[in-house]
C-alpha positions in Angstrom: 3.4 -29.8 48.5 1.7 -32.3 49.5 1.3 -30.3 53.3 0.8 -27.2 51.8 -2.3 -28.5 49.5 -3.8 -29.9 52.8 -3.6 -26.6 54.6 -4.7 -24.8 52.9 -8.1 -26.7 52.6 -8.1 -26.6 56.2 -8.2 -23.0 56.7 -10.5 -23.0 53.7 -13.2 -24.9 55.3 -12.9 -23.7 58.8 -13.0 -20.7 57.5 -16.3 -21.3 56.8 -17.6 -22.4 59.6 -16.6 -19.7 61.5 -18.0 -17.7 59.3 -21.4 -18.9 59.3 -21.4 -19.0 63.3 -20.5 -15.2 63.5 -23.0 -14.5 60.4 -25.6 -15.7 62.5 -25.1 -13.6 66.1 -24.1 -10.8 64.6 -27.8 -9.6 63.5 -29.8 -11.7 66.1 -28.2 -9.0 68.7 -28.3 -6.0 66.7 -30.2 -3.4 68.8 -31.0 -5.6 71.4 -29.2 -6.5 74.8 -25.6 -7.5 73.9 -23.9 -10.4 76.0 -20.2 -9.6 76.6 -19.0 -13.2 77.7 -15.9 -13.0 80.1 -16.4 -16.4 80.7 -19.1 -19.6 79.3 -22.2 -18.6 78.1 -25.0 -19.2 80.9 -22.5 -19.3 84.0 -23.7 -16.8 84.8 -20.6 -14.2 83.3 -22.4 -12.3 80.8 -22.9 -8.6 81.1 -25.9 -7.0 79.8 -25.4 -3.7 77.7 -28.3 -2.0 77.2 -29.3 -0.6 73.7 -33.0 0.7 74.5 -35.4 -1.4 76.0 -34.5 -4.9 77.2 -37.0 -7.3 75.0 -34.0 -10.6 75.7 -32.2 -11.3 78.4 -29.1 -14.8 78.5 -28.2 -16.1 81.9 -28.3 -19.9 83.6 -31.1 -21.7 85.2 -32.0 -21.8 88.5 -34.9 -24.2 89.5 -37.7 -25.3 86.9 -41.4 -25.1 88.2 -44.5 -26.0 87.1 -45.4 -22.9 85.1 -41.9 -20.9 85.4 -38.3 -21.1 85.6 -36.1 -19.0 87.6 -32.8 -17.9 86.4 -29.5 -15.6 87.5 -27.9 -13.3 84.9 -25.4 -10.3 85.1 -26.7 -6.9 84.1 -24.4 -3.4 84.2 -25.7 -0.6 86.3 -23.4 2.5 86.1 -19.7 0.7 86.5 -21.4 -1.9 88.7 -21.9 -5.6 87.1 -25.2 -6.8 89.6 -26.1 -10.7 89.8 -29.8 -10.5 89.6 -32.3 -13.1 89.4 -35.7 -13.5 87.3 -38.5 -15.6 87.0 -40.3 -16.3 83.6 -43.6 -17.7 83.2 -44.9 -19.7 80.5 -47.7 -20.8 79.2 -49.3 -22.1 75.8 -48.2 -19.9 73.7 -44.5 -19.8 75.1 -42.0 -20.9 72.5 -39.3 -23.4 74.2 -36.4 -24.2 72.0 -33.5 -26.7 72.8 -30.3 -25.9 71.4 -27.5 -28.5 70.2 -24.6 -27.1 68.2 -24.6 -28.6 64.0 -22.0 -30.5 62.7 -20.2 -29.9 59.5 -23.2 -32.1 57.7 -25.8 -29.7 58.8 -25.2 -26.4 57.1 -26.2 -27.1 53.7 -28.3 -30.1 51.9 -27.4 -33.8 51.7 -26.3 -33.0 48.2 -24.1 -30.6 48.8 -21.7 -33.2 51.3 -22.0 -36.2 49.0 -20.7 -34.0 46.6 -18.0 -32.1 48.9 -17.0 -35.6 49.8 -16.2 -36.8 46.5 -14.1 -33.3 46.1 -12.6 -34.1 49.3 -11.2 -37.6 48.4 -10.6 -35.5 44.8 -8.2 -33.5 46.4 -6.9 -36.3 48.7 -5.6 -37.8 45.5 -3.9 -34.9 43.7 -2.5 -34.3 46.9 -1.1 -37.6 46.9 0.5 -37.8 43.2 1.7 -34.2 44.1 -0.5 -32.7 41.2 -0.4 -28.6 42.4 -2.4 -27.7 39.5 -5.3 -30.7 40.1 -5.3 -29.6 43.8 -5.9 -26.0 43.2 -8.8 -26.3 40.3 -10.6 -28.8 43.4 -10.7 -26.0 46.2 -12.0 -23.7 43.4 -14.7 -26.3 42.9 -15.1 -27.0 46.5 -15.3 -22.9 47.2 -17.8 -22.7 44.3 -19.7 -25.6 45.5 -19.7 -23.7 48.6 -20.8 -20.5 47.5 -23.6 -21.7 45.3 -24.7 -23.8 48.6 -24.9 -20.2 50.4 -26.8 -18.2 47.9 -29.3 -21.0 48.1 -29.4 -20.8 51.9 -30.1 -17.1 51.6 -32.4 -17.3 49.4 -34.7 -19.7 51.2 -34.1 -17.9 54.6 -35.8 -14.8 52.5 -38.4 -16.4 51.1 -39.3 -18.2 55.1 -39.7 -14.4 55.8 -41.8 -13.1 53.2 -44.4 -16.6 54.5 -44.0 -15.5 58.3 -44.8 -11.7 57.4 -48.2 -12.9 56.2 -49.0 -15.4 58.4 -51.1 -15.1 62.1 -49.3 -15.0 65.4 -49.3 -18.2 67.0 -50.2 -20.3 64.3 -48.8 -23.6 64.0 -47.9 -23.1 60.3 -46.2 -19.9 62.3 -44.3 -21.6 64.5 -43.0 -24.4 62.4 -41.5 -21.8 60.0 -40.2 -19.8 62.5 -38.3 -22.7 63.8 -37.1 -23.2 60.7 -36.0 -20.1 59.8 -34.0 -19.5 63.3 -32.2 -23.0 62.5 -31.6 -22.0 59.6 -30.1 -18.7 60.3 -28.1 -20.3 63.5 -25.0 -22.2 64.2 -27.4 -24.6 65.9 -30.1 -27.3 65.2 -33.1 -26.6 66.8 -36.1 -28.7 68.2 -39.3 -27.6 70.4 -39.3 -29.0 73.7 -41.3 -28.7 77.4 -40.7 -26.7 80.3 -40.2 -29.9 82.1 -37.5 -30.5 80.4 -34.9 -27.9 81.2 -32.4 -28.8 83.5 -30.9 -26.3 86.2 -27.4 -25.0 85.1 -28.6 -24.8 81.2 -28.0 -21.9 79.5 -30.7 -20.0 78.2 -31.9 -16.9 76.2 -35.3 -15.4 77.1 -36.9 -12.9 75.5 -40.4 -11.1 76.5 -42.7 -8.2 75.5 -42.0 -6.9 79.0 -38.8 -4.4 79.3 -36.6 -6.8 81.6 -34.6 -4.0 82.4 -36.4 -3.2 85.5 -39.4 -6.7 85.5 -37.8 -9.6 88.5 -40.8 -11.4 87.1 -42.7 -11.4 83.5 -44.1 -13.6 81.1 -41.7 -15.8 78.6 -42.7 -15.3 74.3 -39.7 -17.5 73.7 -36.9 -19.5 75.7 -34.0 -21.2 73.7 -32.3 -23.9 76.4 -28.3 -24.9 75.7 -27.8 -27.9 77.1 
């Protein structure tokens, strides 16, 4: 009982998780260049499939300048996988994001864990005296909890986007939302760093208004860095 009560708030909650993770790169790809990892993202074993014109492009960093980066990525001509490598400039109005995976205390508010918590050590207890019936009500109330958490989520990621649609480009009230939103829509936390401070090997994402299908060199709109 007292095994099965456990598991099954396991799967519950990793479920989760997981789900969250794949909610997030599923759209941010959609009709864009799709990286089909045979091996670690950014080591340099993703294949580029191209959808139309080539606005992103993921690969690993080669050497950092003052005003660019250089970087290696795989892209599929024909049957052929090519190693090529790019350079990206940036300048002012370059977006650089670094990238560190969230925890299970950063998806939803500080609410929501104290109160998963308490359900937690709630469950730990019923699981204890062998109570089936207390067990089973909690992971409804910890699923609910859950759910409610989510539609909340949801709703402020739509309402983000309704204030970005009206605002200018390259605004700073721009940017901050935008950095926002992307957290909040991602499986990571996110934080606005410098050129200088990418380190070769990193994995990163660029994305550009130039079609990177055919540019060795172009200018950067954003970069996010996993380090």
């Amino acid at each position: 009982m007292k095994k099965g009560l456990l598991t099954m708030a396991i799967i519950f909650l990793a479920g989760l998780v997981i789900g969250l993770a794949i909610g997030r790169e599923l759209p941010r790809r959609s009709g864009q260049i799709v990286g089909t990892s045979s091996g670690g993202f950014g080591q340099g074993s993703d294949t580029l499939v191209s959808t139309g014109k080539t606005d992103n492009l993921v690969g690993a960093v080669m050497e950092v300048k003052a005003k660019s980066l250089s970087f290696k990525t795989r892209v599929r001509v024909g049957d052929n996988l090519l190693i090529e490598e790019k350079e990206a400039s940036v300048d002012g109005q370059t977006v650089i994001y670094g990238l560190t995976p969230k925890d299970k205390n950063d998806w939803f508010s500080a609410d929501y864990n104290q109160k998963l918590v308490k359900l937690q050590a709630d469950l730990k207890a019923a699981t204890a005296s062998k109570n089936k019936t207390a067990g089973q009500n909690i992971l409804e109330q910890i699923r609910a909890l859950t759910t409610e958490a989510n539609a909340a989520r949801n709703l402020e990621i739509k309402s983000l986007e309704q204030k970005l649609a009206g605002l200018k480009n390259d605004s700073q009230e721009k940017r901050d939302l935008a950095m926002k939103l992307a957290e909040l829509s991602s499986s990571f936390k996110y934080r606005l760093i410098k050129l200088s401070d990418i380190q070769p090997n990193s994995a990163i994402q660029v994305w550009s208004n130039d079609d990177l299908a055919s540019a060795d060199k172009f200018k950067a709109t954003k970069i996010e860095v996993r380090q």
